[in-house]
C-alpha positions in Angstrom: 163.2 34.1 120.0 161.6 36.8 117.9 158.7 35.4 115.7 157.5 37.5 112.9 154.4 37.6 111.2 154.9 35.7 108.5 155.7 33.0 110.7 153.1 30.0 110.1 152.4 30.1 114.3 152.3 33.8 114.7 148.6 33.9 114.3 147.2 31.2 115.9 149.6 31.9 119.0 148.1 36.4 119.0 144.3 34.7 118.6 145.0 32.7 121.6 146.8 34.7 123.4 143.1 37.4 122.6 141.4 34.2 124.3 143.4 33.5 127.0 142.5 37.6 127.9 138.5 37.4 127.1 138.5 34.1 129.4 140.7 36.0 132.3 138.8 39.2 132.0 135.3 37.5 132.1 136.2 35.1 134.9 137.6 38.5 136.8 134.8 38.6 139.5 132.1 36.1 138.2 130.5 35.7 141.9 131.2 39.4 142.8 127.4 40.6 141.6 124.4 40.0 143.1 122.3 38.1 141.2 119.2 39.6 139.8 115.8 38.9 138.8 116.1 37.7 135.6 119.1 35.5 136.7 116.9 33.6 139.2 114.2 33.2 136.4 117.3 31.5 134.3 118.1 29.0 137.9 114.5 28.6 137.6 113.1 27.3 134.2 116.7 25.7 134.0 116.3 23.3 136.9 112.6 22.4 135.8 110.8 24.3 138.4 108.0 26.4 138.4 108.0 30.1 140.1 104.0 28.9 141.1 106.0 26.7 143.9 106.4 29.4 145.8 103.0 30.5 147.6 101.2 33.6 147.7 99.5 36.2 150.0 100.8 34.4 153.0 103.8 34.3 155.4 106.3 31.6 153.9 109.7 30.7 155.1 113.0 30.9 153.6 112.7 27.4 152.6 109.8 27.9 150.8 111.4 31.0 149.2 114.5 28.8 148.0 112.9 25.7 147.0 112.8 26.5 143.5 116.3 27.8 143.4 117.4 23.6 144.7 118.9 21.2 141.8 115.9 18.4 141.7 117.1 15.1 140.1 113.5 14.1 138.9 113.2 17.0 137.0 114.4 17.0 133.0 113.9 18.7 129.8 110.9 17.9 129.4 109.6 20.2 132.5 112.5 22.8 131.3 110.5 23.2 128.3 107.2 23.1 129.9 107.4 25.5 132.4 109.1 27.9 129.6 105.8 27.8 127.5 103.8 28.4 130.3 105.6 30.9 132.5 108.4 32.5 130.3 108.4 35.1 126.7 111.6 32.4 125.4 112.8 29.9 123.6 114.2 27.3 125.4 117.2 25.9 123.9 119.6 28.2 126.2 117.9 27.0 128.9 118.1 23.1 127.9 121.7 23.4 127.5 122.0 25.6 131.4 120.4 22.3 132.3 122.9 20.1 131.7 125.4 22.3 132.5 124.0 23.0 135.6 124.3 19.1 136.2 128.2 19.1 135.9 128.9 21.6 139.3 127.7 19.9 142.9 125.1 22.3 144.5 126.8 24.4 147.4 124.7 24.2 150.4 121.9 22.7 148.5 121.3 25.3 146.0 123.3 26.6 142.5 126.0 28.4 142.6 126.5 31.4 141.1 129.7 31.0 139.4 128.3 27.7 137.6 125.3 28.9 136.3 127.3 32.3 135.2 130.4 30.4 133.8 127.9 28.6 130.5 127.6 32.3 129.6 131.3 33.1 129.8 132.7 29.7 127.6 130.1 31.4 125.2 131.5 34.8 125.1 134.9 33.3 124.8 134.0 31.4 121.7 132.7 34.3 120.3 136.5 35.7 119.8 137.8 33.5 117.4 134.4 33.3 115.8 134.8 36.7 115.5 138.2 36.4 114.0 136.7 33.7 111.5 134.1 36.1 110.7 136.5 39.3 109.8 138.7 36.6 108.0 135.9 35.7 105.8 134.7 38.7 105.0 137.9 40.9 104.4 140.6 37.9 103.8 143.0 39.5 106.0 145.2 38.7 109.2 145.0 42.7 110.2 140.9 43.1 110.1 140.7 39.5 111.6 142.9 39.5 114.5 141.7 43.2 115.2 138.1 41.9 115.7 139.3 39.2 117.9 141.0 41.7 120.0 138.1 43.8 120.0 135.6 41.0 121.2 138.0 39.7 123.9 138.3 43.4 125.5 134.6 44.5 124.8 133.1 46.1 127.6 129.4 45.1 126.1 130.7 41.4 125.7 132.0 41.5 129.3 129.0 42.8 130.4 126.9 40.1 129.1 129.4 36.8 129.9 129.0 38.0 133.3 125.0 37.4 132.8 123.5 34.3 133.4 121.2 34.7 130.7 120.9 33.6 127.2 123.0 36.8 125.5 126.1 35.7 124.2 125.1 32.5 122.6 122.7 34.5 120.3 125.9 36.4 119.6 127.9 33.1 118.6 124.8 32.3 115.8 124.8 35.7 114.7 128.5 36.0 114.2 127.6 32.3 112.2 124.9 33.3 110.7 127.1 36.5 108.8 129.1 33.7 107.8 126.6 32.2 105.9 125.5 36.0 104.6 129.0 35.8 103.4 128.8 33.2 101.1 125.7 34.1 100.2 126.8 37.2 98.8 129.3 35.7 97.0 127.5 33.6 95.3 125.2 36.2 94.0 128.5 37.7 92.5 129.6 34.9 91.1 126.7 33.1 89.9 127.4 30.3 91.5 124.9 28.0 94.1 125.6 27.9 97.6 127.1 24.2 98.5 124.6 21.9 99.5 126.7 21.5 103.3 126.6 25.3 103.9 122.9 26.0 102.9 122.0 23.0 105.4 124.8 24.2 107.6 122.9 28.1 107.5 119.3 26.7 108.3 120.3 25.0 111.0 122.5 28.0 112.6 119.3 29.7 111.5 116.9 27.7 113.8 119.2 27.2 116.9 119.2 31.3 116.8 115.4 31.9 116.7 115.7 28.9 119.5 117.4 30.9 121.7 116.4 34.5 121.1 113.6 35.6 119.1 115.4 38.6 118.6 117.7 36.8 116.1 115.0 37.6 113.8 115.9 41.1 113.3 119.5 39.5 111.9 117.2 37.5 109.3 115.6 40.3 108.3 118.9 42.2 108.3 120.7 39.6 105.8 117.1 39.3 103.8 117.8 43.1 102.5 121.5 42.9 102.3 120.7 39.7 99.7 118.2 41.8 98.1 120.2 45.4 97.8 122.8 42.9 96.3 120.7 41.2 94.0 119.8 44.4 93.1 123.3 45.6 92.5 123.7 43.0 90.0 121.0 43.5 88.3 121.5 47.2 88.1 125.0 46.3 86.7 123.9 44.1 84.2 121.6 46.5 83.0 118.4 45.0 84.5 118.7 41.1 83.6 117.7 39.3 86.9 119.3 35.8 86.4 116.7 33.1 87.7 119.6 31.1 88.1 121.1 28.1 90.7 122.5 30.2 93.0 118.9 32.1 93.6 117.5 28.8 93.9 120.1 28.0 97.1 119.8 31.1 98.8 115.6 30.8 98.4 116.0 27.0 99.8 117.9 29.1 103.0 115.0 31.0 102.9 112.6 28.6 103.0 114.0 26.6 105.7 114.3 29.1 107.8 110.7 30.8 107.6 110.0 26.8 108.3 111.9 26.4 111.3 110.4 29.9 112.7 106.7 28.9 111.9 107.1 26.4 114.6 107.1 29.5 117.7 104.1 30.8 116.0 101.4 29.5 118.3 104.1 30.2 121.0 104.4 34.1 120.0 100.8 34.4 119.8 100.7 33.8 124.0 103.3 36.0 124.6 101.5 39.8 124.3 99.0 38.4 126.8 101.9 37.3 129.1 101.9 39.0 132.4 105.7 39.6 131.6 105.0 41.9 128.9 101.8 43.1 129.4 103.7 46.5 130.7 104.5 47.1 127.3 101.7 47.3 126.2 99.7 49.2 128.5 102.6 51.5 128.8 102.4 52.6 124.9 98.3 53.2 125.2 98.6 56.4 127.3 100.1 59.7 126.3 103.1 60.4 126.1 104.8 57.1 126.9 105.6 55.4 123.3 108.2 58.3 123.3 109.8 58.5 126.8 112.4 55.9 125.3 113.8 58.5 123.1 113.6 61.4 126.3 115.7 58.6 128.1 117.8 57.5 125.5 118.9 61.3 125.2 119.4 61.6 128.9 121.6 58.2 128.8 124.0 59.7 126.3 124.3 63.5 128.5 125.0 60.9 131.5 128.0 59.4 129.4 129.4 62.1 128.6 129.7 63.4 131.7 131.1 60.2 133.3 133.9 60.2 130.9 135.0 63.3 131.7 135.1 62.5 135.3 136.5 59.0 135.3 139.6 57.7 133.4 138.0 53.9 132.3 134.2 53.9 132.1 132.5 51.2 131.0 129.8 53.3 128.6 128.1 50.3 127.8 127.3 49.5 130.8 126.1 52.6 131.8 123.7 52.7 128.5 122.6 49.3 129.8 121.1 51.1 133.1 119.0 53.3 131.2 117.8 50.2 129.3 116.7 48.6 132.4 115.4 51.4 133.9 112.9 51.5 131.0 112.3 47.6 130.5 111.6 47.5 134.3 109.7 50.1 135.5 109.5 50.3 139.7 107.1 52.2 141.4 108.7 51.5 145.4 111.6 49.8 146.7 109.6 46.9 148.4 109.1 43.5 146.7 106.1 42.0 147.2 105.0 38.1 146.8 101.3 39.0 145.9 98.5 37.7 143.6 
């Protein structure tokens, strides 16, 4: 039976037919990778432990080495939490909800298995397709843009990349794409002169403050929708020959506003910690000498001569990816190949 589409079914049944391929392409080899440090640091702080478990400057056994890696029943949010403040640069809500979810999948062997603690990121990346198609829906009102976006989430090689992590990268994703939402309406409203509904300026905060909860980078998307509302402000004014209209729908978006800055001020004393943090000190002491505040762009040239190059010698290349080396390779200088369990 040929279904056209204008049938009523046509779209739901091509958004989840872009699911059903995200979910097969990022359950294709979940286990295959090995996992890496930051993935251990996520088994970690998820199960409640403490990396200061593990001794130092002395032979220790394998036990010893896997102990904090082990599913611990006494352990609960509360030491999730904890150890995050003390030991870890993040938020911890990604990490409270790996918790839980961690509790759902018997340990193999006695310790987490790979595929369980991976698989939170993946039902986040899935999610993020028809969040995606929401978003182009809202913003362009058509079928075309939205089920376009939904097939370019589901096949994304960068989205891959990341529900194959288990780290706290595509949920950030899922409040941005919810976050734009809100921008959306926003905008709108500006336009029309019209306040934002009391449910959707609640609704915003709170998508607002479960982002800064799991990435502090979700900032940079505040301050990317702070100068879109502002260069459309602007616009209006400019159209209306300068009159600025102190009107309701100023007064919703500054509530947003307000809320927001609120729920941020509370990782204040938290961000003040982290520059002194051993796991960022690097940074810093890397930009004080020479030449070194700049090697990012030297390397971020020689990523993009490596691309090119790989393209032309390989029929599907996941570019992302490869640009994602280079990253590391800068975040995480190594001077040797050994690993060492020193004070």
């Amino acid at each position: 039976m040929k279904i056209s589409a204008n049938h009523p079914w046509f779209h739901p049944f091509l958004l989840l037919f872009w699911v059903a391929v995200g979910l097969i392409l990022r359950l294709m080899h979940l286990t295959d990778k090995t996992l890496w440090t930051d993935e251990f640091a996520t088994i970690v702080f998820s199960l409640g432990h403490t990396f200061y478990s593990v001794p130092l400057d002395q032979v220790i056994s394998a036990e010893q080495l896997l102990q904090p890696l082990r599913p611990d029943a006494v352990a609960g949010v509360g030491e999730v939490i904890g150890n995050l403040i003390n030991e870890s640069n993040h938020p911890p809500l990604y990490f409270v909800l790996t918790h839980f979810w961690l509790k759902l999948f018997p340990a193999a062997k006695g310790l987490v298995s790979i595929w369980a603690v991976r698989s939170l990121s993946v039902l986040f990346g899935v999610a993020a397709i028809p969040a995606t198609y929401l978003l182009g829906w809202m913003a362009f009102r058509s079928r075309l843009v939205a089920q376009t976006s939904a097939a370019l989430m589901a096949v994304s090689p960068f989205g891959l990349y990341l529900a194959q992590e288990a780290r706290h990268y595509t949920l950030p994703v899922l409040w941005v794409i919810a976050s734009l939402c809100g921008l959306i309406f926003a905008v709108r409203s500006i336009r029309d002169r019209t306040p934002l509904p009391l449910a959707a300026s609640v609704a915003w905060i709170v998508i607002n403050a479960l982002g800064l909860a799991t990435h502090f980078f979700f900032a940079f998307t505040l301050a990317a929708e702070a100068m879109v509302i502002a260069i459309a402000g602007l616009g209006q004014s400019w159209r209306e020959r300068g009159t600025w209209y102190s009107s309701a729908h100023w007064w919703s978006i500054w509530m947003v506003a307000v809320g927001t800055a609120v729920s941020g001020l509370a990782w204040l004393p938290f961000l003040k910690d982290v520059q002194d943090s051993e796991l960022t000190r690097w940074i810093f002491r890397d930009l004080e000498g020479g030449w070194n505040g700049v090697m990012p762009i030297a390397q971020a040239i020689a990523g993009v001569d490596h691309h090119a190059i790989s393209f032309a010698d390989s029929n599907i290349v996941f570019l992302d990816q490869l640009g994602l080396w280079h990253f590391a390779d800068w975040l995480n200088p190594m001077d040797g190949s050994s690993t060492v369990l020193g004070a």
